[in-house]
N, CA, C and O atoms as a MOPAC input file, in Angstrom:
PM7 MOZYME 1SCF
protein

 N      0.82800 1    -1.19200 1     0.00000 1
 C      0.00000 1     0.00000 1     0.00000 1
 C      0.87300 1     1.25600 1     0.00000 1
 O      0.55000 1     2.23100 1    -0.67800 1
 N      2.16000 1     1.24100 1     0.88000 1
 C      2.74000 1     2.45600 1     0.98700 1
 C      3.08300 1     2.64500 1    -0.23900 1
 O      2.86800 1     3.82400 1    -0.51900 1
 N      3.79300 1     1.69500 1    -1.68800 1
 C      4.28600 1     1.94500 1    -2.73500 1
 C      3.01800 1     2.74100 1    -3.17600 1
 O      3.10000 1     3.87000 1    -3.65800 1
 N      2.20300 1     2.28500 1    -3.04200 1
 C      0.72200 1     2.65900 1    -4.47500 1
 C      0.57100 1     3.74200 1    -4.04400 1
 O      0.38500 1     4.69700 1    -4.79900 1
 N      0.62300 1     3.89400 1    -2.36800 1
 C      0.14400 1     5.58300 1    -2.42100 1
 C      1.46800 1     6.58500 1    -2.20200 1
 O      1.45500 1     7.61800 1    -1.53300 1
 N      2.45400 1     6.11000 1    -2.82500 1
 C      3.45700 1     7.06400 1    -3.32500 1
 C      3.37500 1     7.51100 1    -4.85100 1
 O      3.52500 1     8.59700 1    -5.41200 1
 N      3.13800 1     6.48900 1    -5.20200 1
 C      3.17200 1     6.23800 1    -6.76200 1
 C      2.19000 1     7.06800 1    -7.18800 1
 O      2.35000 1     7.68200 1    -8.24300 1
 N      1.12400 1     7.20000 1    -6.50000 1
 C     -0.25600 1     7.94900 1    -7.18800 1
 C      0.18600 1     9.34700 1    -6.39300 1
 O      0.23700 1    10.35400 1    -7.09900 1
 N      0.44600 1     9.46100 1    -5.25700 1
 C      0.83400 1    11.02800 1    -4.78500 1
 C      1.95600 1    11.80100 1    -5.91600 1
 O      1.89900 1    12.99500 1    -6.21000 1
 N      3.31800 1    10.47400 1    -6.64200 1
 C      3.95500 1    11.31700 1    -7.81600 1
 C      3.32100 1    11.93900 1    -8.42200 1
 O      3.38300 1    13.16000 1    -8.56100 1
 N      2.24000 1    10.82900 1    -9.12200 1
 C      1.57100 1    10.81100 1   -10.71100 1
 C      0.46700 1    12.30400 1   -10.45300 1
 O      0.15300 1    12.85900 1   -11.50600 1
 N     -0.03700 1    12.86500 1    -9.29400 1
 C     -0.99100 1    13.48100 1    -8.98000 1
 C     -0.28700 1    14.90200 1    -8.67000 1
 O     -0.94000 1    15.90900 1    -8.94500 1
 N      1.08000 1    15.05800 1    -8.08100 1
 C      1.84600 1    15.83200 1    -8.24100 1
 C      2.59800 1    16.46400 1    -9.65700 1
 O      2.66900 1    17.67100 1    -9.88800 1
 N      2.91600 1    15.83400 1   -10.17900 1
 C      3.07100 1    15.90400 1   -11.66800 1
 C      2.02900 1    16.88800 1   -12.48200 1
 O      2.07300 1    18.03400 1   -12.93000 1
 N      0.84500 1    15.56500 1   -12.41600 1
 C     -0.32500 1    16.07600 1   -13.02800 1
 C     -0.34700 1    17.73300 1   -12.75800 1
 O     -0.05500 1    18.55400 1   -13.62700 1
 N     -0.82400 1    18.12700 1   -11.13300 1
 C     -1.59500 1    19.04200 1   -10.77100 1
 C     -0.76300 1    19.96400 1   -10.78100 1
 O     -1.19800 1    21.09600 1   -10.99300 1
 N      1.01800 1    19.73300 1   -10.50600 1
 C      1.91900 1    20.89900 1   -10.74200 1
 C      1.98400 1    21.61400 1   -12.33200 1
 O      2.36000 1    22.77600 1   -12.48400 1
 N      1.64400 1    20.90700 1   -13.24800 1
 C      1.73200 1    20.97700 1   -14.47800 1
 C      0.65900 1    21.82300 1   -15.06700 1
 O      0.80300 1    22.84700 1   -15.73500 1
 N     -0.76900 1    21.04900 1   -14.60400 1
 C     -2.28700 1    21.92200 1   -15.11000 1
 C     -2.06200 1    23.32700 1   -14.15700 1
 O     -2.32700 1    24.42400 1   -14.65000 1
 N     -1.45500 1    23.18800 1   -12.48200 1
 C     -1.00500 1    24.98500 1   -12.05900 1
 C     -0.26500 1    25.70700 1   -12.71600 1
 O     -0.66300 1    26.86600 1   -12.83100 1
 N      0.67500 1    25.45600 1   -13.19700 1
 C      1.62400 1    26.25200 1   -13.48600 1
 C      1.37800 1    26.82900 1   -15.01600 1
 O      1.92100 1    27.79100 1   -15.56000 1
 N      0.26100 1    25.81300 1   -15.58800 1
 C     -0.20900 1    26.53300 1   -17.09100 1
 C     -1.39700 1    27.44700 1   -16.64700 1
 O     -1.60100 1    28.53300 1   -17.19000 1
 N     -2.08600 1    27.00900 1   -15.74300 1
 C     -3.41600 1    28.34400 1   -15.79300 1
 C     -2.76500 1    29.70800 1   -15.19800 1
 O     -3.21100 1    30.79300 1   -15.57200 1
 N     -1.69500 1    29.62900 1   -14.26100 1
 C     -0.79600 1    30.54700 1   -13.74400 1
 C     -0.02900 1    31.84400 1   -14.49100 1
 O      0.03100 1    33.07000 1   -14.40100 1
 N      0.51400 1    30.74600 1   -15.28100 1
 C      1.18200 1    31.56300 1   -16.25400 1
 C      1.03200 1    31.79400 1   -17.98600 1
 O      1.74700 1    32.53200 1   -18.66400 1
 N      0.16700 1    31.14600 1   -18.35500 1
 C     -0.12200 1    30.93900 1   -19.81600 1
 C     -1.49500 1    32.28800 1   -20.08100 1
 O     -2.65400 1    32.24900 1   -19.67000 1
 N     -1.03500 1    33.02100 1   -20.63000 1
 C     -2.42500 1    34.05800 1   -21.47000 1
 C     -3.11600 1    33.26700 1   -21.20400 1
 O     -2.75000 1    32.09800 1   -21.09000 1
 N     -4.76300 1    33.80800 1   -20.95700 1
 C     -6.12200 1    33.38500 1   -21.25600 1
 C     -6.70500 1    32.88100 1   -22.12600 1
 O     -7.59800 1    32.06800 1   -21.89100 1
 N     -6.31700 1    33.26600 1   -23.48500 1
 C     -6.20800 1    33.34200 1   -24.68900 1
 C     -5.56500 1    32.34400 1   -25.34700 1
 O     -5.86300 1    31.69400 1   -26.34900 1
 N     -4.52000 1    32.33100 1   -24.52700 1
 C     -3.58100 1    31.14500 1   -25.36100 1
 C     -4.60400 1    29.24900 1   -24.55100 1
 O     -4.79300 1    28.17300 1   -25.11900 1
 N     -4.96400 1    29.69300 1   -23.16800 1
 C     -5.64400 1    28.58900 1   -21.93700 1
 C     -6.80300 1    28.44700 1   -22.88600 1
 O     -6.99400 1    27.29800 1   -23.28500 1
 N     -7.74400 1    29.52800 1   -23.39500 1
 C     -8.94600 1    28.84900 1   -23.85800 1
 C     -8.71200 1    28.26800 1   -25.31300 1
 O     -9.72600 1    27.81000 1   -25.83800 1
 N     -7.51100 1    28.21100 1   -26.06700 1
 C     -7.61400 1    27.51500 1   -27.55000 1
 C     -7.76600 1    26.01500 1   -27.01600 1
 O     -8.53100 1    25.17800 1   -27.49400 1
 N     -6.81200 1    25.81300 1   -25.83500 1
 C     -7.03000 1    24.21100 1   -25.32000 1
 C     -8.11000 1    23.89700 1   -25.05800 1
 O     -8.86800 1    23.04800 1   -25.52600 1
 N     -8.20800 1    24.76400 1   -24.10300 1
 C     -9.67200 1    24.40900 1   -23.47900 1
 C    -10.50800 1    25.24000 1   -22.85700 1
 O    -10.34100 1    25.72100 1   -21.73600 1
 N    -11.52900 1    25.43400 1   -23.67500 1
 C    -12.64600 1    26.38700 1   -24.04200 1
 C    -13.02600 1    27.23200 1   -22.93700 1
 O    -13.40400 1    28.39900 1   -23.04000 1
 N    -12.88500 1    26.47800 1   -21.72700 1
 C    -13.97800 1    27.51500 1   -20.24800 1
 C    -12.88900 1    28.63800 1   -19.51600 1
 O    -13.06400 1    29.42100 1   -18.58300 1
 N    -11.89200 1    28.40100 1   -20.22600 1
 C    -10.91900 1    29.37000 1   -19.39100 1
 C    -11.44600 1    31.32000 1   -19.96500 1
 O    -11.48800 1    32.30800 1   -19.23300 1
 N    -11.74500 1    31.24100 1   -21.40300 1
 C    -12.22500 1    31.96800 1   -21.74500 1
 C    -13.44100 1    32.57100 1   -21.34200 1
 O    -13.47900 1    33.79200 1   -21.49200 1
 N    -14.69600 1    31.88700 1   -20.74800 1
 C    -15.58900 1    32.20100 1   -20.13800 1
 C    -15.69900 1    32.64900 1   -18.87800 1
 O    -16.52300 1    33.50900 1   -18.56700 1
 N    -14.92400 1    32.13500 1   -18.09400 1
 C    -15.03600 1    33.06800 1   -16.59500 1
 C    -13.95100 1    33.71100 1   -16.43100 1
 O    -12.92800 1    33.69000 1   -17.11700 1
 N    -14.26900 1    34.46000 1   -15.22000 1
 C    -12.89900 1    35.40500 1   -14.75200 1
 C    -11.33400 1    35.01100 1   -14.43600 1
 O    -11.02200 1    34.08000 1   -13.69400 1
 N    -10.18000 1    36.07100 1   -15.27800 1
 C     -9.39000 1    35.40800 1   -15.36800 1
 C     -9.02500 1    35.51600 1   -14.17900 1
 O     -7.86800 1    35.74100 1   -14.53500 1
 N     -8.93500 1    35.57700 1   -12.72600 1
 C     -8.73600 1    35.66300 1   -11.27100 1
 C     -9.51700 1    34.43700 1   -11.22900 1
 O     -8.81100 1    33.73900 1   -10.50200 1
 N    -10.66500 1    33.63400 1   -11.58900 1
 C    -11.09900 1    32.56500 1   -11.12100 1
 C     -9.71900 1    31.45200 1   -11.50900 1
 O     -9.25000 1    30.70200 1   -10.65400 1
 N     -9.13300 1    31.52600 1   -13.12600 1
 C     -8.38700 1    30.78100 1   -13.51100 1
 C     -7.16300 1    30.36500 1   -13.22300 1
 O     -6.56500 1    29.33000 1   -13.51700 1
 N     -6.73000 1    31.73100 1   -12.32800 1
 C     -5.31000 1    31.76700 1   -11.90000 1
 C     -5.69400 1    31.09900 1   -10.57300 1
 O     -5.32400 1    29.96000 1   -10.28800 1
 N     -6.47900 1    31.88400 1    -9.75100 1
 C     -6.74900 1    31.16600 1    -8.27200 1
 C     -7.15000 1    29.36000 1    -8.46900 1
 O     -6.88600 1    28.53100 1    -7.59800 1
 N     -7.77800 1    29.05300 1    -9.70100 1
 C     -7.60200 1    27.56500 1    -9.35300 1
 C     -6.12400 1    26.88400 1    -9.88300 1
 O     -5.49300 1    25.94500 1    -9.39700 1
 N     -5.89300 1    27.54100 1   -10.80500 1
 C     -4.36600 1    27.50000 1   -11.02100 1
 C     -3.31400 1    27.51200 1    -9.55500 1
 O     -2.54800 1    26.56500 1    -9.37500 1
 N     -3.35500 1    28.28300 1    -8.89700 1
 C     -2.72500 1    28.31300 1    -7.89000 1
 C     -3.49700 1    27.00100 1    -6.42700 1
 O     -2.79900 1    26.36600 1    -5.63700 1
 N     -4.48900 1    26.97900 1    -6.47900 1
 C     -4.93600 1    25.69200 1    -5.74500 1
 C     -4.37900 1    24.15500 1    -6.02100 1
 O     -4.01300 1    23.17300 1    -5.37400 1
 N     -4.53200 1    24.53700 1    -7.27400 1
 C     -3.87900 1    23.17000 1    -7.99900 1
 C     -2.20200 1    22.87200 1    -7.93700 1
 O     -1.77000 1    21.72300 1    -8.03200 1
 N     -1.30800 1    24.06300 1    -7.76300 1
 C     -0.02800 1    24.06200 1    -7.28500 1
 C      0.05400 1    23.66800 1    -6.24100 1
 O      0.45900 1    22.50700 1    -6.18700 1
 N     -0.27300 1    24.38200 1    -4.83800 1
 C     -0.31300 1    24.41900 1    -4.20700 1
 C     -0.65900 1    22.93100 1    -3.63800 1
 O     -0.10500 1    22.40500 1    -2.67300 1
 N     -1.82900 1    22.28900 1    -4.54500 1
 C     -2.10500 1    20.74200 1    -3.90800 1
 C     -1.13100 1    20.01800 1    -4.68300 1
 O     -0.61200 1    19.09800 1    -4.05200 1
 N     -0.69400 1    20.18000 1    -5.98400 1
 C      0.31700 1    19.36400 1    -6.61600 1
 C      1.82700 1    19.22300 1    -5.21300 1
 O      2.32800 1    18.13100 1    -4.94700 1
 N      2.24700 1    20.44800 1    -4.58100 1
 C      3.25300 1    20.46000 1    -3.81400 1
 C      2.93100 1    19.42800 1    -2.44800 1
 O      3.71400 1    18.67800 1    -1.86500 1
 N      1.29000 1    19.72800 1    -2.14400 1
 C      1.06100 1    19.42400 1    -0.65700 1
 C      1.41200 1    17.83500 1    -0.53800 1
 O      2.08700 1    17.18800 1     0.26200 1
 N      0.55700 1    17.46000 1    -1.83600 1
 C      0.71700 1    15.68000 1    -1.72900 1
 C      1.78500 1    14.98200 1    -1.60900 1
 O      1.85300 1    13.79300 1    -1.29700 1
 N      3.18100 1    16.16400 1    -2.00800 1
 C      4.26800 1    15.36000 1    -1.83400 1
 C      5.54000 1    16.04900 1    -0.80000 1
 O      6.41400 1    15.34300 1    -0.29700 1
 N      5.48600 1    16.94600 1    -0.68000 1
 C      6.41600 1    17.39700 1     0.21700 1
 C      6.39800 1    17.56500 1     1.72300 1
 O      7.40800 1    17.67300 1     2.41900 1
 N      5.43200 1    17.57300 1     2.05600 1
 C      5.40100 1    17.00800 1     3.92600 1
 C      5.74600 1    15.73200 1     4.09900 1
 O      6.27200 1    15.29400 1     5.12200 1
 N      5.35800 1    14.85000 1     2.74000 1
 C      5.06700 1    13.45200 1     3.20000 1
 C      6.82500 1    13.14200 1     3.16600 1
 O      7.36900 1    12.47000 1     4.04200 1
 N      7.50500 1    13.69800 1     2.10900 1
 C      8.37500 1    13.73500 1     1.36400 1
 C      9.86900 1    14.10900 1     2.44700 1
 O     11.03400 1    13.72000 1     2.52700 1
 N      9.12600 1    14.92000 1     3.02800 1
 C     10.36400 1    15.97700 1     4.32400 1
 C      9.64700 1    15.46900 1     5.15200 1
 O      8.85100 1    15.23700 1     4.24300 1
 N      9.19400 1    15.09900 1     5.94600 1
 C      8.37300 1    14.36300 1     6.88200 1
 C      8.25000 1    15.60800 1     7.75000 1
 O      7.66700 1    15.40800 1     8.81500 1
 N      8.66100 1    16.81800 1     7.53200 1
 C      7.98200 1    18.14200 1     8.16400 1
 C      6.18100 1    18.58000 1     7.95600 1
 O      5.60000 1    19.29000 1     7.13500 1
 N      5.82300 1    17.95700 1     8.85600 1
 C      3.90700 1    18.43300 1     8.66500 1
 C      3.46100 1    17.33800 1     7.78100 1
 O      3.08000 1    17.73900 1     6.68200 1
 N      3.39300 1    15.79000 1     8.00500 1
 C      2.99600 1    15.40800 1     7.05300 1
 C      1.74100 1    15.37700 1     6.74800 1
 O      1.14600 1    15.21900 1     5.68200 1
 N      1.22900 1    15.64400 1     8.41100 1
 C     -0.07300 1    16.09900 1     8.08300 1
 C     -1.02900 1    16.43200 1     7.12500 1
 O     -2.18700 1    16.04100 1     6.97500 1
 N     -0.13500 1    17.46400 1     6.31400 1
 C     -0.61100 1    18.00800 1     5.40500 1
 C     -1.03500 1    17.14700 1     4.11000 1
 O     -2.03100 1    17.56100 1     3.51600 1
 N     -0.39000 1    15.98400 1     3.59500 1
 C     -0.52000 1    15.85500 1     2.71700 1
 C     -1.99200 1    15.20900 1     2.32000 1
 O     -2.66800 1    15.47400 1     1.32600 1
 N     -2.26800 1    14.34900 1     3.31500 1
 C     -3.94900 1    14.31600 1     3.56400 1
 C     -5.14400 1    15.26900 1     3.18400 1
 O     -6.15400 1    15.04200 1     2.51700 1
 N     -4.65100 1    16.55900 1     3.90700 1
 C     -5.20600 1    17.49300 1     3.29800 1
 C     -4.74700 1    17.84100 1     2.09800 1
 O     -5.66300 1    17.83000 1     1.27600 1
 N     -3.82700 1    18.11300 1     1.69600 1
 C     -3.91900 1    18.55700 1     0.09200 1
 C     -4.23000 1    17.41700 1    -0.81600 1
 O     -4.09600 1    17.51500 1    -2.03600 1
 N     -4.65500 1    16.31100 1    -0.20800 1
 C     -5.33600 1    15.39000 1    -0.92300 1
 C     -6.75800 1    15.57900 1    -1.19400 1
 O     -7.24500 1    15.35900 1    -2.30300 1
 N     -7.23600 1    15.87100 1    -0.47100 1
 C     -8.42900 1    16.13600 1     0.36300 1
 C     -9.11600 1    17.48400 1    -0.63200 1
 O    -10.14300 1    17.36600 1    -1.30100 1
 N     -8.41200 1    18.54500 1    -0.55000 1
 C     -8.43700 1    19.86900 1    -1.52000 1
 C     -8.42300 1    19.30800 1    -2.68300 1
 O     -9.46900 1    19.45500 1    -3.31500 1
 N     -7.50400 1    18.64500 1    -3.24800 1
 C     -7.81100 1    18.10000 1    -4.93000 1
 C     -8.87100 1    17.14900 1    -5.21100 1
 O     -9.18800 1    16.86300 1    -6.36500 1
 N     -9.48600 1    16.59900 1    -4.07700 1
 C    -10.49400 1    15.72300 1    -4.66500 1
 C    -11.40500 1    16.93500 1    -4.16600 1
 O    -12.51000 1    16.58200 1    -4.57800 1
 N    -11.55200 1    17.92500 1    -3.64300 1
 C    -12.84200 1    18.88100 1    -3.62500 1
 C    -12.38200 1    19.68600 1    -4.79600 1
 O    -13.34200 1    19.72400 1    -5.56600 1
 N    -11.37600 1    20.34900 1    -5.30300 1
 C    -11.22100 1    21.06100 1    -6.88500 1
 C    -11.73000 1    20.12400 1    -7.66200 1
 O    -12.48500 1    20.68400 1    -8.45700 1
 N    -11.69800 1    18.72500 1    -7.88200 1
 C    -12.29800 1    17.56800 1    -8.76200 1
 C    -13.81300 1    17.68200 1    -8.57400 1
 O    -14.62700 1    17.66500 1    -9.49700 1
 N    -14.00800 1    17.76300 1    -7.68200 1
 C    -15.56300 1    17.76600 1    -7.51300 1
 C    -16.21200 1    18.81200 1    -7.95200 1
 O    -17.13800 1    18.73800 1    -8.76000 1
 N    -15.66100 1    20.14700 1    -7.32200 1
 C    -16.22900 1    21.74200 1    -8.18000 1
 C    -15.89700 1    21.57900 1    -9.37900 1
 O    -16.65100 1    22.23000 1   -10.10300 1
 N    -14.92500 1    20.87500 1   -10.09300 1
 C    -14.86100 1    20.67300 1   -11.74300 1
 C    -15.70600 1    19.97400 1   -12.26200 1
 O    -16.19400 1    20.30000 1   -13.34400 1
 N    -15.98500 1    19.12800 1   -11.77200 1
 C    -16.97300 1    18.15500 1   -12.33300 1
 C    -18.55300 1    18.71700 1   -12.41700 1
 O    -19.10900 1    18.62000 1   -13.51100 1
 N    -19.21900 1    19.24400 1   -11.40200 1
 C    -20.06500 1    20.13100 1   -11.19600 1
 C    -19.97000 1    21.00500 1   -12.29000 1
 O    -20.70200 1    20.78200 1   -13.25300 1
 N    -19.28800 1    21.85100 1   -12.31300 1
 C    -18.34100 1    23.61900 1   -13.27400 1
 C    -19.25600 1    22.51600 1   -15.13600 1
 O    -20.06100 1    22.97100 1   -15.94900 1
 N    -18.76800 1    21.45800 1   -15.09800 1
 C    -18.21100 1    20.67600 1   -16.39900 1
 C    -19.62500 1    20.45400 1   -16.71300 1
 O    -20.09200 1    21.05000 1   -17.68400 1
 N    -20.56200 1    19.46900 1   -15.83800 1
 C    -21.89400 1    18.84700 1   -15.79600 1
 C    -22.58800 1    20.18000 1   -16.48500 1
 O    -23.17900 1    20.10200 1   -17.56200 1
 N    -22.44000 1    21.49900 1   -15.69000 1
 C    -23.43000 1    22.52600 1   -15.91700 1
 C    -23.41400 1    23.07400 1   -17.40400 1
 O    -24.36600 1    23.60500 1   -17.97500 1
 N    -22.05000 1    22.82700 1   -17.95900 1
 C    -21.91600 1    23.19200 1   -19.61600 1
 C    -22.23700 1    22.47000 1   -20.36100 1
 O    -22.46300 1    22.84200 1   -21.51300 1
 N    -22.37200 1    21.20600 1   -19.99200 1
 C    -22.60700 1    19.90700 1   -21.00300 1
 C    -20.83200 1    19.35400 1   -21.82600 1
 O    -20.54500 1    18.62000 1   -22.77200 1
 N    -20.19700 1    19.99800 1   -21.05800 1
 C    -18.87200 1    19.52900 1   -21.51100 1
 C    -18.08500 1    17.91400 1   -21.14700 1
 O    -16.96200 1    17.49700 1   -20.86100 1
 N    -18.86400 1    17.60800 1   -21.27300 1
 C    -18.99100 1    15.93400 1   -20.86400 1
 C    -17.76100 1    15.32300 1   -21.47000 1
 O    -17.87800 1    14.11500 1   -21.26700 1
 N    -16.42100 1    15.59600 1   -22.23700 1
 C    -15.79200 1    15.27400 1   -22.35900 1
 C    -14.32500 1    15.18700 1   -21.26900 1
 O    -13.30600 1    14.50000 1   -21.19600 1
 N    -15.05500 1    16.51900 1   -20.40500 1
 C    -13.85400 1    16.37700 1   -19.06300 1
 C    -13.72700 1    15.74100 1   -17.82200 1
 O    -12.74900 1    15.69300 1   -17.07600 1
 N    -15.13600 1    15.13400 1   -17.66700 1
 C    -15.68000 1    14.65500 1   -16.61000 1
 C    -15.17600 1    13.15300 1   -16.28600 1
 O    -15.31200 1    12.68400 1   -15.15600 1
 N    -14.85400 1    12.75700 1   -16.86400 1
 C    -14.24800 1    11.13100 1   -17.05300 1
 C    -12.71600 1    11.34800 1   -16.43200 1
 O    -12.47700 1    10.59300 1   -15.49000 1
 N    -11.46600 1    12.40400 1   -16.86500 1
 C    -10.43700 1    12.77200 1   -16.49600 1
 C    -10.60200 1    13.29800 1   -15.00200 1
 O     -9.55900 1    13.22100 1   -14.35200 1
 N    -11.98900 1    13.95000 1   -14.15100 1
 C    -11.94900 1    14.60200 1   -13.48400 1
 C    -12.37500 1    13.97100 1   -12.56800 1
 O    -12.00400 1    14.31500 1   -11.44600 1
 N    -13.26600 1    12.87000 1   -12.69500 1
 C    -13.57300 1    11.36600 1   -12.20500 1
 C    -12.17900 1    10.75500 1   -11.01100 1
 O    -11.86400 1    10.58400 1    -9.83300 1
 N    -11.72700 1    10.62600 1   -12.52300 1
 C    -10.21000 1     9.61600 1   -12.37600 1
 C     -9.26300 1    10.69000 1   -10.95900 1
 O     -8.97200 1    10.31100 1    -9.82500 1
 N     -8.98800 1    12.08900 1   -11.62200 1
 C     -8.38200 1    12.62300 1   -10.13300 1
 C     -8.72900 1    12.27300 1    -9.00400 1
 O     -8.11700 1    11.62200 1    -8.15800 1
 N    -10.08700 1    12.87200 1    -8.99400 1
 C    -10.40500 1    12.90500 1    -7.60200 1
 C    -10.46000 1    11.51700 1    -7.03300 1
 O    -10.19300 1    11.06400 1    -5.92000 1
 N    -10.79900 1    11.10100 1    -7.91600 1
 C    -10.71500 1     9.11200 1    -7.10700 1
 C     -9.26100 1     9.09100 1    -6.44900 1
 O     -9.13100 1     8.86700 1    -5.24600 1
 N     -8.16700 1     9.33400 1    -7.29200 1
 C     -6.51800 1     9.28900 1    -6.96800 1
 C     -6.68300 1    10.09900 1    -5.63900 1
 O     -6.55500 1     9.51500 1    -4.56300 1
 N     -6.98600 1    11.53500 1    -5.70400 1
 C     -6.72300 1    12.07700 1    -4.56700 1
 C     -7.46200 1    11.63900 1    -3.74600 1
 O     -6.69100 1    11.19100 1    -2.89800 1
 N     -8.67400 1    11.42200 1    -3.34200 1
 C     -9.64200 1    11.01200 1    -2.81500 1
 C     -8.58400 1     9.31000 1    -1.58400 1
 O     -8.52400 1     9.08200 1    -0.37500 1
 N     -8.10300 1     8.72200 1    -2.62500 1
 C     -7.07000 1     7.81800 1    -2.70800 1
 C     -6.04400 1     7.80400 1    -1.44800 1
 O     -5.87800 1     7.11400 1    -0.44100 1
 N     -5.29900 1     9.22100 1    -2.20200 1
 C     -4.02100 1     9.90700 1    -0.95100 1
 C     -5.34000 1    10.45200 1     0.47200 1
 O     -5.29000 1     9.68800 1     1.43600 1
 N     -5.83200 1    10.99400 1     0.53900 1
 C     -6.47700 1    11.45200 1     1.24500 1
 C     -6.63400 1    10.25000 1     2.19800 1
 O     -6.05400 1     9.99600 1     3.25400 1
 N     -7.55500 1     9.60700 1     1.54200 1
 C     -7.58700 1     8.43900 1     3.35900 1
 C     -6.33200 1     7.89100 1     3.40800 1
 O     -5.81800 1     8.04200 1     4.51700 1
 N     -5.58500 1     7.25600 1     2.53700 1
 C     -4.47300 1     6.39900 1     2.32500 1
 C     -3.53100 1     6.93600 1     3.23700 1
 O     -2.75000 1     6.19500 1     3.83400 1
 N     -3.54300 1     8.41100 1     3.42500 1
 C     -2.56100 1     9.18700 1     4.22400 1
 C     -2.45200 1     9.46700 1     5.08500 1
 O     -1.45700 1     9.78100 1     5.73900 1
 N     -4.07600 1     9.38900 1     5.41900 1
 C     -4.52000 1     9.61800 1     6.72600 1
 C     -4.96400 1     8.34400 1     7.93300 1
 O     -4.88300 1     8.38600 1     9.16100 1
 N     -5.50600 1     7.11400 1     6.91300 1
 C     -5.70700 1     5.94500 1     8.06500 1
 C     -4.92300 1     5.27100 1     7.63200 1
 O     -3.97900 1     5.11300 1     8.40700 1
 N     -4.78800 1     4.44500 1     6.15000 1
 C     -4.17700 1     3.26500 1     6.13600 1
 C     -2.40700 1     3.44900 1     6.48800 1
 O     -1.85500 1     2.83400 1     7.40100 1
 N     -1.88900 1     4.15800 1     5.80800 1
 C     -0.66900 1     4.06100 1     6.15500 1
 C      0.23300 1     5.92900 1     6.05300 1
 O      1.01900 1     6.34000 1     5.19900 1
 N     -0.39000 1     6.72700 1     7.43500 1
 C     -0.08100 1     8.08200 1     7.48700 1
 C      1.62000 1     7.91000 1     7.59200 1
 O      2.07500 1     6.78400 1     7.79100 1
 N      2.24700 1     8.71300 1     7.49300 1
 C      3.34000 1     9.36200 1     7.74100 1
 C      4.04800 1     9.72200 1     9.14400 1
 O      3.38900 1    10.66700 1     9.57700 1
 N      4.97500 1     9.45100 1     9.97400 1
 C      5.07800 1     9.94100 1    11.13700 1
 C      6.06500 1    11.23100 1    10.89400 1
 O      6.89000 1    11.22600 1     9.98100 1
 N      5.97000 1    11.88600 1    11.42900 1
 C      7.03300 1    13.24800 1    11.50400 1
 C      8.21100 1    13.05800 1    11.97000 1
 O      8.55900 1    12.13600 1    12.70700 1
 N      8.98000 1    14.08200 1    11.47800 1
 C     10.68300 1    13.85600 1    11.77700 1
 C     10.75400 1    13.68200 1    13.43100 1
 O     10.12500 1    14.06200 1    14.41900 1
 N     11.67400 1    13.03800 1    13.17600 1
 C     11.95500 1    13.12100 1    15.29000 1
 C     12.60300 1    14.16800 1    15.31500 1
 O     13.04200 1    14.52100 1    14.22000 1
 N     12.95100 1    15.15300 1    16.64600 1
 C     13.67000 1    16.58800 1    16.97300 1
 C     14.67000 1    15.71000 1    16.92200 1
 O     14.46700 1    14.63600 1    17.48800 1
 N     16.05400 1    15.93500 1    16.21400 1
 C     17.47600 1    15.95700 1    16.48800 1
 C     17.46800 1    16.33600 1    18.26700 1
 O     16.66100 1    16.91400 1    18.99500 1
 N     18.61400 1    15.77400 1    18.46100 1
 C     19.36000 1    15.89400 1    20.05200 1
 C     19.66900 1    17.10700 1    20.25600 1
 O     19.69300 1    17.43200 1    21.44300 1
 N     20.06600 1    18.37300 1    19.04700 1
 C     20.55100 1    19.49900 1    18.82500 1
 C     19.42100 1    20.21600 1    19.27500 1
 O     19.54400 1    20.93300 1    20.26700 1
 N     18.26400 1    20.12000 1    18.65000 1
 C     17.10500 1    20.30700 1    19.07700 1
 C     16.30300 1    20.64700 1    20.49000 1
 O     15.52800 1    21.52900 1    20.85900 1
 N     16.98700 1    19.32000 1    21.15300 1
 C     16.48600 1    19.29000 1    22.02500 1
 C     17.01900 1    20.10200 1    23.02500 1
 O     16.43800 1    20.74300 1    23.90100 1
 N     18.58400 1    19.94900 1    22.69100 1
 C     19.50200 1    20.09200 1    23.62200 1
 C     19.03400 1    22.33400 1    23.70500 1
 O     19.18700 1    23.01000 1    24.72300 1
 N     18.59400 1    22.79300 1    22.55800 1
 C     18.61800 1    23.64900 1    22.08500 1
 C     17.41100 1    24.76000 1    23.09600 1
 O     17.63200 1    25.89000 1    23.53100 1
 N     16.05000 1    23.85100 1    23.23100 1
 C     15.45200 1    24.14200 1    23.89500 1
 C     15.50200 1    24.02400 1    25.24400 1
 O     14.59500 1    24.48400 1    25.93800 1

């Protein structure tokens, strides 16, 4: 289990660092030739899910990763299967039924890390170094 839910925290990191960093930084213009809805709502809606989607692309793997807060990665699991869900919703309401199958599949993955991280096999946090201790 620990392999699979590394393996899917990569593949989901990847993914979600990749779809952030294009709604982030790519024209509006250039976002809606791909894909059509970026053009329709506000470009502050596009960047802010752009930046959610970074932000969870990082979470899933770097607490778990630095074992600083791994806490977290649960939750930023947790956040990408709720961005999956407001997409899917966002998608249903246009009749754009071609994204919903891809958006399915995330949130299942994150949905995935989310308990996986949290009951079956969480993360323990770094132990304080002796330096640490000695420090306090």
């Amino acid at each position: 289990m620990k392999y699979a839910l590394w393996i899917v925290q990569v593949l989901l990191a990847l993914a979600f660092l990749a779809a952030g960093f294009m709604k982030l930084t790519m024209p509006i213009d250039q976002l809606a030739q791909s894909m059509v809805w970026p053009g329709d709502i506000p470009a502050w809606l596009v960047r802010f899910i752009g930046l959610a989607e970074l932000a969870g692309g990082l979470g899933v793997v770097l607490p778990a990763l630095t074992r600083i807060q791994p806490q977290l990665t649960p939750l930023a699991g947790a956040g990408l299967a709720l961005v999956q869900f407001l997409a899917i919703g966002f998608h249903l309401s246009r009749g754009e039924f071609g994204f919903i199958v891809p958006n399915i599949v995330l949130l299942a993955l994150a949905a995935f890390v989310a308990y996986g991280r949290w009951q079956v096999a969480p993360i323990a946090p770094r132990s304080a170094s002796p330096k640490a201790e000695v420090a306090r």
